[in-house]
N, CA, C and O atoms as a DFTB+ gen file, in Angstrom:
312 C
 N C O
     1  1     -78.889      40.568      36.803
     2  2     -79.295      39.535      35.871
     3  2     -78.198      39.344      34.823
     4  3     -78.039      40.348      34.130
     5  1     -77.414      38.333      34.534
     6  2     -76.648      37.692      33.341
     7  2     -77.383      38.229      31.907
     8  3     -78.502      38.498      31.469
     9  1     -76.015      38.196      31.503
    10  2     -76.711      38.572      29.955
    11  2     -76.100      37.537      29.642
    12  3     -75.123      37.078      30.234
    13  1     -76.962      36.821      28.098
    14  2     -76.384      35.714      27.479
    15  2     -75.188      36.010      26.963
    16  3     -75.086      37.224      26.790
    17  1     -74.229      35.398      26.641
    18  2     -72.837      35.888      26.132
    19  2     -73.290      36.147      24.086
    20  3     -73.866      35.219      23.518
    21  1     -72.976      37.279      23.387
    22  2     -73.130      37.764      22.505
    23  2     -72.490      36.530      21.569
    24  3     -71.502      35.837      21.811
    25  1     -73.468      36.494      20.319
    26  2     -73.522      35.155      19.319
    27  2     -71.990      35.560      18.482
    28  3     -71.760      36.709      18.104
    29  1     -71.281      34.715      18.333
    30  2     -70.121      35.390      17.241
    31  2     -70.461      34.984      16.049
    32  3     -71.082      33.973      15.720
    33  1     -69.886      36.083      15.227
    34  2     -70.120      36.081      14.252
    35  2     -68.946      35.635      12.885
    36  3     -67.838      36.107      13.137
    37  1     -68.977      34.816      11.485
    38  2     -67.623      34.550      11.391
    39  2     -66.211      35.806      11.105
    40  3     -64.996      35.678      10.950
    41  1     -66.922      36.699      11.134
    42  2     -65.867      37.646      11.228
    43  2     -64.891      37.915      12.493
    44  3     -63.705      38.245      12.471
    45  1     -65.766      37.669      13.641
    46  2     -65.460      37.160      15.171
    47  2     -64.213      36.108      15.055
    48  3     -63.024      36.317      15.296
    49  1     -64.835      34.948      14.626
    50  2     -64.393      33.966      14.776
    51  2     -62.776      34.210      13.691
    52  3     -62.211      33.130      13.862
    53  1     -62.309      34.643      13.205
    54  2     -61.533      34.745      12.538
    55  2     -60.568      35.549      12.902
    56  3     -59.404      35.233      12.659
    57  1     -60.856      36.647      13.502
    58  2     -60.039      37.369      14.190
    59  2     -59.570      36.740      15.257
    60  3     -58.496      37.099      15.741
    61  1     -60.309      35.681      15.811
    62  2     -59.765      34.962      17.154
    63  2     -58.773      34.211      17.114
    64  3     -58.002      34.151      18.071
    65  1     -58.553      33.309      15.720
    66  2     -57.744      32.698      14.923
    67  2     -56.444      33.116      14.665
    68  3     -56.347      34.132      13.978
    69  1     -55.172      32.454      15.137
    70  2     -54.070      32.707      14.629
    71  2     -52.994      31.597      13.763
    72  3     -53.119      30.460      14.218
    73  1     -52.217      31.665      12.895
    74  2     -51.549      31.127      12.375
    75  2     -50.998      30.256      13.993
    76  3     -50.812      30.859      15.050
    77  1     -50.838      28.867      13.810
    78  2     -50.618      27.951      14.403
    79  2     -51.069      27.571      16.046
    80  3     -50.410      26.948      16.879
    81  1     -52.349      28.149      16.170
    82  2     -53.021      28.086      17.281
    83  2     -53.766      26.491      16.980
    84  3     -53.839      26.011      15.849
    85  1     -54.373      25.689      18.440
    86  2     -54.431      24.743      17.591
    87  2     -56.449      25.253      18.449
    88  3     -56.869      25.761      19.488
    89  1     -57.174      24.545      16.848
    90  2     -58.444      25.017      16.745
    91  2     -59.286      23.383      16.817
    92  3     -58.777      22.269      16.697
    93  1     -61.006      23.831      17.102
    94  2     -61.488      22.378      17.394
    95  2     -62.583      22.861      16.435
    96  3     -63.081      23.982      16.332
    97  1     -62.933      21.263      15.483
    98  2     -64.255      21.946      14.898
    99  2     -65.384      21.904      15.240
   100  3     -65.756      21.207      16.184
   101  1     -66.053      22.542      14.636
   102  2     -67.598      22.916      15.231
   103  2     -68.915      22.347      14.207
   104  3     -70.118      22.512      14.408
   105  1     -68.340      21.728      13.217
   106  2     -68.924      20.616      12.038
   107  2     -68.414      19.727      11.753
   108  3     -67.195      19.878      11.666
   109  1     -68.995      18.191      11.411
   110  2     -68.672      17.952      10.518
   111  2     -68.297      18.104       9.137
   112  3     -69.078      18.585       8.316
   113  1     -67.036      17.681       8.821
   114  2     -65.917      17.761       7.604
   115  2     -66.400      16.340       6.725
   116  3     -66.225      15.246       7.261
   117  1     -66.815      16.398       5.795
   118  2     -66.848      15.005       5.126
   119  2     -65.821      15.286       4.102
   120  3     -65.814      16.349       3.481
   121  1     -64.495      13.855       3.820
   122  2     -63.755      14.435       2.792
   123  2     -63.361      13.205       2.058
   124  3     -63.599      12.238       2.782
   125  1     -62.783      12.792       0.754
   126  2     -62.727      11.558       0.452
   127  2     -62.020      10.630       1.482
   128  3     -62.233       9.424       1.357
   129  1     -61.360      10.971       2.292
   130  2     -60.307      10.447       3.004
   131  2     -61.033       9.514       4.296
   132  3     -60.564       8.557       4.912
   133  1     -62.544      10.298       4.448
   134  2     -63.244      10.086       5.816
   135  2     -63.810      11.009       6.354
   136  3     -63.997      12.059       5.740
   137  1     -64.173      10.853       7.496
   138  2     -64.814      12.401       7.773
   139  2     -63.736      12.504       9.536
   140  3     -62.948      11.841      10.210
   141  1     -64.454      13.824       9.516
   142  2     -63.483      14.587      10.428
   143  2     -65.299      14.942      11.520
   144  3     -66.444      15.227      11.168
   145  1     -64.623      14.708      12.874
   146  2     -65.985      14.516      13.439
   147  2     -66.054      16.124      14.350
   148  3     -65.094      16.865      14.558
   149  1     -67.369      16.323      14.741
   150  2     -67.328      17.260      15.403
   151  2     -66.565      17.076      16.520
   152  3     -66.525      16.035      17.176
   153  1     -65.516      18.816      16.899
   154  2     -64.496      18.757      18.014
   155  2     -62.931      18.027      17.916
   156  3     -62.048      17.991      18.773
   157  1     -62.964      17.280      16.073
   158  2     -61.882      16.708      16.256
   159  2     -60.877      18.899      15.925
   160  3     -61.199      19.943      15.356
   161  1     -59.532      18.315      16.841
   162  2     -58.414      19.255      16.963
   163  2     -57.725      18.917      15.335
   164  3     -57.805      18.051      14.463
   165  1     -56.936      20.365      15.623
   166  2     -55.878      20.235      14.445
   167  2     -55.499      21.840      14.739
   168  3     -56.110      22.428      15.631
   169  1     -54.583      22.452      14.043
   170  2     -53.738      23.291      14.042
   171  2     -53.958      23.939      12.872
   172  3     -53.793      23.406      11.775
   173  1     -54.392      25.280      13.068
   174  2     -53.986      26.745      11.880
   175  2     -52.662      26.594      11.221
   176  3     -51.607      26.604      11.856
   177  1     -52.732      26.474      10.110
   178  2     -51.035      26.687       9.740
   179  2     -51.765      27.817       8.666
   180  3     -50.824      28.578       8.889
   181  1     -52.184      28.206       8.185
   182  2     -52.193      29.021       6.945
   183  2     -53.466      29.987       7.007
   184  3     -54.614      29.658       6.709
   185  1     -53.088      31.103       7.403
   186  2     -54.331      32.179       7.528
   187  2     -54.986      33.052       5.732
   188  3     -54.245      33.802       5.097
   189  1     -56.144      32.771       5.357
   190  2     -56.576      33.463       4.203
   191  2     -57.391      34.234       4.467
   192  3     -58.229      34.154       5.365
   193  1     -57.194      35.264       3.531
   194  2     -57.999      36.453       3.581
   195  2     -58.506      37.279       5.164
   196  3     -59.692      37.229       5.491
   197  1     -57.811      37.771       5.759
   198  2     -57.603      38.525       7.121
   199  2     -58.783      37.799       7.779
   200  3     -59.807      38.423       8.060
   201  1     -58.657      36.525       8.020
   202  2     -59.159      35.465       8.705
   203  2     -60.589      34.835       8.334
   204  3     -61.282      34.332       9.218
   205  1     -61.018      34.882       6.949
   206  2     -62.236      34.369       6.483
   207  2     -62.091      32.650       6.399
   208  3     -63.032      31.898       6.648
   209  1     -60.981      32.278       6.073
   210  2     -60.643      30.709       6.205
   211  2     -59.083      30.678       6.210
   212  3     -58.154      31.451       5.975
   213  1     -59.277      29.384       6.600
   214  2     -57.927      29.223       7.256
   215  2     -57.053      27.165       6.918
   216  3     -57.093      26.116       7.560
   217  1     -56.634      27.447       6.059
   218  2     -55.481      26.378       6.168
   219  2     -55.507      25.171       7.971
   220  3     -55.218      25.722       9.033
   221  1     -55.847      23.780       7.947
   222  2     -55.889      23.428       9.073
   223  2     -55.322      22.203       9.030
   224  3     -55.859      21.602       8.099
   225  1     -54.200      21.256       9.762
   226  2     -53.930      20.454       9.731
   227  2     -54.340      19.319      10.775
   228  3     -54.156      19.511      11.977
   229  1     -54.753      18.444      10.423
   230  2     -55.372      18.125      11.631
   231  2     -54.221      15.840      11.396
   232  3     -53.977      15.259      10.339
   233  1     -54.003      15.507      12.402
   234  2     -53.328      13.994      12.545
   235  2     -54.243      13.290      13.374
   236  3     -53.882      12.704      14.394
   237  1     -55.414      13.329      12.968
   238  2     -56.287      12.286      13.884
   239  2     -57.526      12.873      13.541
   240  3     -57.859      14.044      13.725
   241  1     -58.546      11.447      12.738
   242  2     -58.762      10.727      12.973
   243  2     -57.858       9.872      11.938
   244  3     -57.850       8.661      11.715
   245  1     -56.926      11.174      11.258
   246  2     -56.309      10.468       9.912
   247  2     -55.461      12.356       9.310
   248  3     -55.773      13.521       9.559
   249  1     -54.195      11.622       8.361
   250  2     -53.063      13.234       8.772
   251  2     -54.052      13.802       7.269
   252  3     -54.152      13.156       6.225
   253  1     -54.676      15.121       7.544
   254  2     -54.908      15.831       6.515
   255  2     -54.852      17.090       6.579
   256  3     -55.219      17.786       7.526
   257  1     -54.358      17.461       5.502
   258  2     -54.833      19.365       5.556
   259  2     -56.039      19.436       5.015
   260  3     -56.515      18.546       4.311
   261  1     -56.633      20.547       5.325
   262  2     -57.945      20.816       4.449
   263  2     -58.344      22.236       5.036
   264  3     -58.197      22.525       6.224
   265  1     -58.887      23.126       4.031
   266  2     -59.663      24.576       3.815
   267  2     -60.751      24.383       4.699
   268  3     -61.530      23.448       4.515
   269  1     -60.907      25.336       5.832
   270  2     -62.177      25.377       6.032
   271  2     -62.214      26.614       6.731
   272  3     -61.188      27.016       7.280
   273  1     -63.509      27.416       6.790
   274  2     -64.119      28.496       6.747
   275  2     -63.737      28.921       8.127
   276  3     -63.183      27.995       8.718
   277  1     -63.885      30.400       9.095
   278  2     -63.627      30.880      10.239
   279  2     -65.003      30.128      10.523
   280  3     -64.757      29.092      11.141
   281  1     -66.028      30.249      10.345
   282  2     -67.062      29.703      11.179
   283  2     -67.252      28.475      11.617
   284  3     -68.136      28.330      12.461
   285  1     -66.552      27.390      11.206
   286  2     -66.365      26.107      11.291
   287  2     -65.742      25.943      12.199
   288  3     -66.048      24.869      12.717
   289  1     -64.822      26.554      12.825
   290  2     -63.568      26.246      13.903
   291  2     -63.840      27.127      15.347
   292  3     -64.771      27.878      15.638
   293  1     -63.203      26.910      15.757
   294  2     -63.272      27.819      17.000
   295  2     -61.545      27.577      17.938
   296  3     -61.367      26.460      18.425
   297  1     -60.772      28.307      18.059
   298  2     -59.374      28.745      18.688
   299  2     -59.630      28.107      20.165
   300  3     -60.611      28.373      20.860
   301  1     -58.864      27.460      20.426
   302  2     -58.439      27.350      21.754
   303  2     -57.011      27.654      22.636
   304  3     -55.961      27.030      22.789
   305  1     -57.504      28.858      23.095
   306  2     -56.695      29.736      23.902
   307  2     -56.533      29.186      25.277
   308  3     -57.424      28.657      25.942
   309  1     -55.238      29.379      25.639
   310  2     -54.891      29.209      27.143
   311  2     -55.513      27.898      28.044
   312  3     -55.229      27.777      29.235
């Protein structure tokens, strides 16, 4: 029998995270600029606090940086 795959947690999620990996979000971002939709991509450039949030640049739906939390994102590897 399958086991469900174990819930991560944002401490998980942060460790998965590396400086310039590029990450997809997992919320909506509302910011003056517009909003940033669920799954839009962008790129880690700036890791804080041994991966609690993280610096993200994202050029689409519009070029912004913006702070947002390990739990918000999720790394896409390989």
């Amino acid at each position: 029998m399958a086991q469900a795959p174990a819930k991560r947690t944002p401490d998980d999620a942060g460790r998965s995270i590396r400086e310039l990996d590029v990450v997809r979000l997992l919320a909506e971002v509302k910011l003056d600029e517009g909003r940033l939709p669920i799954g839009a991509m962008g790129t880690a450039v700036y890791r804080h606090r041994d991966g609690e949030a993280f610096e993200v640049e994202f050029i689409e739906p519009f070029p912004v940086v913006v702070t947002l939390r390990a739990s918000e994102l999720t790394a896409l590897h390989g």
